[in-house]
TORGUNU-230433 format. One record per residue (C-alpha): residue in one letter; residue number from 1; x, y, z. Coordinates in Angstrom, 2 decimals. Layout:
BEGIN
SITE lummi sepa      xx      yy      zz
SITE     A  NUM       X       Y       Z
...
***
This chain:
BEGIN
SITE lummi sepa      xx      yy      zz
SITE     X    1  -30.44  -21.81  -15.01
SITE     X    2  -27.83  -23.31  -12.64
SITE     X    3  -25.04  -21.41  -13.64
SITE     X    4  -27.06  -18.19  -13.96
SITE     X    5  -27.87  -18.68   -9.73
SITE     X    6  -24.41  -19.30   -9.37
SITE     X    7  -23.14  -16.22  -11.17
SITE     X    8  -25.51  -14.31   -9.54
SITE     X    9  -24.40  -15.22   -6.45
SITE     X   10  -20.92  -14.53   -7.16
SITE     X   11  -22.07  -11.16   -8.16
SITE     X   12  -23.07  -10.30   -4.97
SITE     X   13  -19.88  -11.81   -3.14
SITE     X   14  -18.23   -9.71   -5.33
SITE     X   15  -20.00   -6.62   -4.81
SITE     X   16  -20.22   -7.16   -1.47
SITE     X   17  -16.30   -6.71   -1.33
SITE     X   18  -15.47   -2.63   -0.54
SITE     X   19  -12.11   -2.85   -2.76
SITE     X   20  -15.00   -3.49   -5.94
SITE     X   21  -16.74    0.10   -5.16
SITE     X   22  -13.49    2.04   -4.88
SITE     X   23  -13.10    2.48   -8.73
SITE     X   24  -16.42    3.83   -8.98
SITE     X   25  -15.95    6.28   -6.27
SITE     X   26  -12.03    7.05   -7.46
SITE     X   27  -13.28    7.95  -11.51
SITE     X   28  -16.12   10.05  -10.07
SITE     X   29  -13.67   12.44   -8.65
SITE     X   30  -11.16   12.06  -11.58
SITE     X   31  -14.22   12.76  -14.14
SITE     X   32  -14.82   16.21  -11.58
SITE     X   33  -11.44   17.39  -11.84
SITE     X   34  -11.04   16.90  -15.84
SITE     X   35  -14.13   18.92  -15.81
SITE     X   36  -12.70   21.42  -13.98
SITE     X   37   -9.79   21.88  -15.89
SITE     X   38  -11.62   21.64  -19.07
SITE     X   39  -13.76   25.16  -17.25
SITE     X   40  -10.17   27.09  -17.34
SITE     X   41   -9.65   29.55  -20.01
SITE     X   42   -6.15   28.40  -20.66
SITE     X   43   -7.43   24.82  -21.31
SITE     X   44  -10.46   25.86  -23.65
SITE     X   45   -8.03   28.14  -25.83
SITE     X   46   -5.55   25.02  -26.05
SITE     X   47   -8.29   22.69  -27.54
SITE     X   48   -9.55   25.58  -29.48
SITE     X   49   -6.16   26.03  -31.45
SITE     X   50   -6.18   22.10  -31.73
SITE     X   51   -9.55   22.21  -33.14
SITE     X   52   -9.41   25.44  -35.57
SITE     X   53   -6.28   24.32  -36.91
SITE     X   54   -7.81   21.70  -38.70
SITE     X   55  -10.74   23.84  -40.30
SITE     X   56  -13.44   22.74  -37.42
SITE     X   57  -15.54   25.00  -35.70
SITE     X   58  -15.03   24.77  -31.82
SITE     X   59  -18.30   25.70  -30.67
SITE     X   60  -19.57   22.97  -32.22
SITE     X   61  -17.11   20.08  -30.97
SITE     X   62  -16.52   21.89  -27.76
SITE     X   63  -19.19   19.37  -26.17
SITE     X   64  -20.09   16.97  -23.50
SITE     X   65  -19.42   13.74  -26.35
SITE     X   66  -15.75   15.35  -26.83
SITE     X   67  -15.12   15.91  -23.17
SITE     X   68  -16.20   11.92  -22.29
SITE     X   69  -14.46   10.75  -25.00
SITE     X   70  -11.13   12.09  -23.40
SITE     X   71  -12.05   11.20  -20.18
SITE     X   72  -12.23    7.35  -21.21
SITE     X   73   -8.93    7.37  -23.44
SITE     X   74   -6.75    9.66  -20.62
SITE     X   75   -8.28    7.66  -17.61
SITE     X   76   -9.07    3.69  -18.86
SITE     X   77   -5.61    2.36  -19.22
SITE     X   78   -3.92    4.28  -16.50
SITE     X   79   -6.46    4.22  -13.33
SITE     X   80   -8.86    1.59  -14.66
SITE     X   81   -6.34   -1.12  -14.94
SITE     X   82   -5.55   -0.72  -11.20
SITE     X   83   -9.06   -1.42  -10.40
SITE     X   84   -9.49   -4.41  -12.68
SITE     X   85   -6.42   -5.90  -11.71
SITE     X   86   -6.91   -5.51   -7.97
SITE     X   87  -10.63   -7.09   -8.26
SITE     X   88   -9.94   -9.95  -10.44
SITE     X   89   -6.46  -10.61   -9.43
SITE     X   90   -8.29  -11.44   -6.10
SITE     X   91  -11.54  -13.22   -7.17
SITE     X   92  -10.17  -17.04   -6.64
SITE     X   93   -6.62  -15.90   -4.19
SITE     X   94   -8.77  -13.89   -1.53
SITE     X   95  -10.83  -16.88   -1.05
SITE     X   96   -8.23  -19.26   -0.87
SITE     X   97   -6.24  -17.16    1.32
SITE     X   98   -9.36  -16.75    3.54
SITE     X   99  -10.08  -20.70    3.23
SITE     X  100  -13.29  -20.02    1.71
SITE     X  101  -12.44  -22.94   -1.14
SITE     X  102  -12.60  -25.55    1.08
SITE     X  103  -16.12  -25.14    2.00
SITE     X  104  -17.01  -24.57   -1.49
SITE     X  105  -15.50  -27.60   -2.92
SITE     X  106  -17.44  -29.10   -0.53
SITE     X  107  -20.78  -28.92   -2.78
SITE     X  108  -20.58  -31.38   -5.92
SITE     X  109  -19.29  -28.58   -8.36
SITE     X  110  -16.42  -29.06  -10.69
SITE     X  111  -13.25  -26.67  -10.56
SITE     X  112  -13.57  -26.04  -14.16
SITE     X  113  -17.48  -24.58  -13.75
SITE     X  114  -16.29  -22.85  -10.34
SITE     X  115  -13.49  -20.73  -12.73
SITE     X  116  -16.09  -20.14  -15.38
SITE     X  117  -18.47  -18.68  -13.00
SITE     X  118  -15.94  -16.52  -11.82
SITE     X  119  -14.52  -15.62  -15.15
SITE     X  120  -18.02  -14.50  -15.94
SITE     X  121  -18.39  -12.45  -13.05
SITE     X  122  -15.23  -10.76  -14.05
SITE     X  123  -15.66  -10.22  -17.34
SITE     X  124  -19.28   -8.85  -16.47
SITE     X  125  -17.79   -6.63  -14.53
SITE     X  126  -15.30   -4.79  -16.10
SITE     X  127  -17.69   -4.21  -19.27
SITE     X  128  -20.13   -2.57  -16.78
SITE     X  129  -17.38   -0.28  -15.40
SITE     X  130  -16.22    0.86  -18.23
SITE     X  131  -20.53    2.04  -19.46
SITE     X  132  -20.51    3.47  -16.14
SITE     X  133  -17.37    5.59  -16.29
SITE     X  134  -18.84    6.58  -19.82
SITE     X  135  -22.08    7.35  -18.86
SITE     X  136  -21.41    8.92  -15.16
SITE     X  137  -18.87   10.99  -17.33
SITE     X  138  -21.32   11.83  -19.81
SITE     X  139  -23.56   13.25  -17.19
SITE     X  140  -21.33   15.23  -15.55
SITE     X  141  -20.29   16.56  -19.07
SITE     X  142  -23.91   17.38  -19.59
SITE     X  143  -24.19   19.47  -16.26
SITE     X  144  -21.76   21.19  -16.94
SITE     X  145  -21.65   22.30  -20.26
SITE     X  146  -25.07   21.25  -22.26
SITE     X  147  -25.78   17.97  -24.30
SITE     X  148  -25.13   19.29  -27.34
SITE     X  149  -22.49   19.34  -29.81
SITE     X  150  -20.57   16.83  -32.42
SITE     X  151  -17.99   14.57  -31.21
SITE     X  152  -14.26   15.31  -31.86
SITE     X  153  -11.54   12.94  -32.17
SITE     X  154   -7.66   13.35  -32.38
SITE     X  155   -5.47    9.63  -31.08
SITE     X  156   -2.04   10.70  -32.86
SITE     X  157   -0.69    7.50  -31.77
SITE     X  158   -3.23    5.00  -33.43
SITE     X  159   -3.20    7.85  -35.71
SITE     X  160   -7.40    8.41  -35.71
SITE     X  161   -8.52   11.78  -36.66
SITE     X  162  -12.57   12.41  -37.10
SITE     X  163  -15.03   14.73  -36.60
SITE     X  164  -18.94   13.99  -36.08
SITE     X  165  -21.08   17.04  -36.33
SITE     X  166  -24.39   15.33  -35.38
SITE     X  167  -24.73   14.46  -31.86
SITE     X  168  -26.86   10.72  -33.04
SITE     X  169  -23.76    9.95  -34.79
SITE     X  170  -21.12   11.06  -32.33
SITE     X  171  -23.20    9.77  -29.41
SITE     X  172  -23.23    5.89  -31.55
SITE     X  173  -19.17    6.48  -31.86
SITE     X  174  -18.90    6.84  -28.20
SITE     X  175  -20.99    3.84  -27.09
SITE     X  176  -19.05    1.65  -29.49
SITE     X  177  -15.94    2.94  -28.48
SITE     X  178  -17.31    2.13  -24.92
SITE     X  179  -18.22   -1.17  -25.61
SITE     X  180  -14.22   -1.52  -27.52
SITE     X  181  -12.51   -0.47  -24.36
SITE     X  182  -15.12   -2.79  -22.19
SITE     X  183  -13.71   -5.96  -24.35
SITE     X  184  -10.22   -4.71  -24.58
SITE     X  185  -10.00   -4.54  -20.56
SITE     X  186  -11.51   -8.36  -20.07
SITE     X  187   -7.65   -9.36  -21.53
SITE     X  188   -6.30   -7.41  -18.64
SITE     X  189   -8.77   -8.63  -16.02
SITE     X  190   -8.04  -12.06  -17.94
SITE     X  191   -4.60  -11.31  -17.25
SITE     X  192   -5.28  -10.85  -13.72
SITE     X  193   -7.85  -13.63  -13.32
SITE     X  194   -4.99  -16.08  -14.40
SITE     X  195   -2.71  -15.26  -11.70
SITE     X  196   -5.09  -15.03   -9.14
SITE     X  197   -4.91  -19.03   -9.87
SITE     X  198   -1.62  -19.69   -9.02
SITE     X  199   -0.86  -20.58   -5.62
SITE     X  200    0.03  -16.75   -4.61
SITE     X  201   -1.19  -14.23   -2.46
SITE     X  202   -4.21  -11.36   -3.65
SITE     X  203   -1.67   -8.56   -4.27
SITE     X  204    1.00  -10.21   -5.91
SITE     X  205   -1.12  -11.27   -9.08
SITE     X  206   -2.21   -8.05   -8.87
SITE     X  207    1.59   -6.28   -9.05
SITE     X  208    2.01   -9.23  -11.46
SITE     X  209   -0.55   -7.63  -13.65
SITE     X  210    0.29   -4.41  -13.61
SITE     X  211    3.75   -4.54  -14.23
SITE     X  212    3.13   -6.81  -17.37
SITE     X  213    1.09   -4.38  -18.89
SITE     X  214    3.25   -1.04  -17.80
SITE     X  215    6.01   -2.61  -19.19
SITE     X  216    4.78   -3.79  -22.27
SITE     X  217    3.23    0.08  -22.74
SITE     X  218    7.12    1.49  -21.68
SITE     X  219    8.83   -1.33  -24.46
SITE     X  220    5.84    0.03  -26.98
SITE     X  221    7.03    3.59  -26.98
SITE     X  222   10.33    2.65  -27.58
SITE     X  223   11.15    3.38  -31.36
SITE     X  224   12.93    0.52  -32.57
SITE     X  225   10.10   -1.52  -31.02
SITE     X  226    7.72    0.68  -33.71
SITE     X  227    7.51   -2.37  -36.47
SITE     X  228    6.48   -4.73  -34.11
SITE     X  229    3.86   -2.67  -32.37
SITE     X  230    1.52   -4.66  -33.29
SITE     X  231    2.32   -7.74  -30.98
SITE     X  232    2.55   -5.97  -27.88
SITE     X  233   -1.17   -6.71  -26.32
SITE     X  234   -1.27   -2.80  -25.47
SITE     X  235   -1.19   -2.17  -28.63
SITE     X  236   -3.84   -4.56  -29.48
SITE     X  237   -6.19   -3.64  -26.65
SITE     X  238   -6.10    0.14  -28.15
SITE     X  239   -7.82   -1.03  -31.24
SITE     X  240  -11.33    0.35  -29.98
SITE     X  241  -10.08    4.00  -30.84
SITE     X  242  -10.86    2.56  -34.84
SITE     X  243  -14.14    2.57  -33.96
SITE     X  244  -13.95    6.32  -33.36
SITE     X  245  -12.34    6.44  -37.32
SITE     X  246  -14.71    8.60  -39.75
SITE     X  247  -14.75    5.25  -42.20
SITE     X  248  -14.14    2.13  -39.90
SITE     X  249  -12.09   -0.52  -40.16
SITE     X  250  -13.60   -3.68  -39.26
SITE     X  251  -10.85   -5.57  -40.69
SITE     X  252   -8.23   -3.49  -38.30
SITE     X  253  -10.98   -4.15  -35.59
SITE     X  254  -11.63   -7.71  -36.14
SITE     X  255   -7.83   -8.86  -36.03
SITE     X  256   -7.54   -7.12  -32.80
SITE     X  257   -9.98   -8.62  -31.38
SITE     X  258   -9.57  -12.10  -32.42
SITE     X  259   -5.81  -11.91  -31.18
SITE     X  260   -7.27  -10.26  -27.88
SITE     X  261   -9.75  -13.05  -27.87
SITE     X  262   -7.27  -16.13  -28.83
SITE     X  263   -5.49  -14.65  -25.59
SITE     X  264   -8.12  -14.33  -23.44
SITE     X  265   -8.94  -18.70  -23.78
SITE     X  266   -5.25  -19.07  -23.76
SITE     X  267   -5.00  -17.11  -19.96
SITE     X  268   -7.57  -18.93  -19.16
SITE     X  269   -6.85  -21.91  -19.92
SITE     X  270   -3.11  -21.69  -18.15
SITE     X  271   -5.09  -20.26  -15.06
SITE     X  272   -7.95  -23.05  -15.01
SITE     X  273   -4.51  -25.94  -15.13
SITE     X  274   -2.70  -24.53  -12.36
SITE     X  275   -5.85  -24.28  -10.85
SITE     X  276   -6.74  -28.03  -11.01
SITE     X  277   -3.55  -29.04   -9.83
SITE     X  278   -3.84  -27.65   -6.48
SITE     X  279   -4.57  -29.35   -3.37
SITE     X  280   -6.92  -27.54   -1.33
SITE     X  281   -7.59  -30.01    1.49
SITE     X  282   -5.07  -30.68    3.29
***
């Protein structure tokens, strides 16, 4: 019960912060636009090529499921990971910087539960983000276009293809694809979180961040890098698009994950040393 008080209290510090509220506001007006441009004419006969070329029938797939499912795989890696690098590369740094740690370490808590609580916080926070981009972006879909329809699928690079005709089924693809990209983004907030330990400033472990994973996207692309794909963490953290794959492959799924998840402790665990090693009193 403890640690549940404390995490909800570093809930609210961290909400409290206007930097957490600006990816909300930011993917509302990105999830406008898309729709937007998914209105034109030119768009709609683009996706209705892709779609008839493969024997569908647009009308059917031309829906509010198809239209959030884009919005979360064109949108997640690129703007999201700017938002959950800037908050948790500045959960433990912005309160050092401010001198906040000092009258925290005050109280009889250990560094080790302080980071957990924080780590928490984090990782509670990017999994909500990511439901809310899906679900704000589902909404807007629907008012825009109707709630029905099947749910269309096309990732030639993780090379996916599927189509769900039933909107039950397409809308249970979507909220586990949701739930993927909300674990796949705790490594990058992990990422984040670890340099935030270090004895830098807020921004830099965000840059840090970002540039670690931009590069390791650029180096992924490259194609003599194409039989090792598979240990770039990029790579890795796109495994939630299987779980948009008309038969699914847990054992694809599971790997990721457990790689994702062996470097998640591993981050942490660098982060939480440096961490105890610092001296934050005099």
């Amino acid at each position: 019960m403890l640690f549940i008080q404390q995490l909800r209290g570093e809930l609210r510090k961290l909400f409290a912060r206007p930097r957490t509220w600006m990816g909300y506001g930011a993917f509302l007006v990105m999830e406008a636009v898309i729709l937007f441009v998914y209105k034109l004419d030119k768009v709609q006969n683009y996706n209705k090529g892709i779609v008839e070329r493969n024997g569908l029938d647009f009308s059917t797939y031309y829906s509010s499921l198809t239209i959030t499912f884009t919005i979360m795989l064109l949108s997640m890696f690129v703007l999201g990971s700017v938002y959950f690098a800037l908050v948790a590369g500045d959960i433990v740094a912005k309160e050092n910087e401010d001198g906040n740690l000092r009258m925290v370490f005050a109280r009889p808590i250990s560094r080790l539960r302080l980071l957990l609580v924080k780590y928490a916080a984090i990782c509670l926070y990017t999994f909500s983000f990511v439901f809310f981009v899906g679900i704000s972006g589902y909404l807007m879909a629907v008012a825009a276009i109707g709630w029905e329809g099947g749910l269309f699928v096309m990732e030639p690079k993780m090379k996916v293809f599927a189509a769900f005709p039933d909107w039950s089924e397409g809308a249970l693809r979507l909220g586990l694809c949701a739930a993927g990209i909300g674990a796949s983004m705790i490594t990058l907030s992990s990422i984040a979180f670890m340099f935030s330990c270090f004895k830098i400033k807020p921004a830099a472990a965000t840059i840090i961040t970002l540039s670690i994973l931009f590069v390791d996207m650029i180096l992924q692309n490259f194609p003599f890098f194409k039989p090792y794909e598979a240990w770039f963490v990029t790579w890795r953290m796109s495994a939630w698009v299987f779980m948009a794959e008309q038969q699914i492959s847990w054992p694809k799924i599971i790997e990721s994950y457990a790689f994702l998840g062996g470097l998640n402790i591993t981050l942490f665990t660098i982060g939480w040393l440096s961490f105890q090693t610092r001296d934050f009193k005099t």
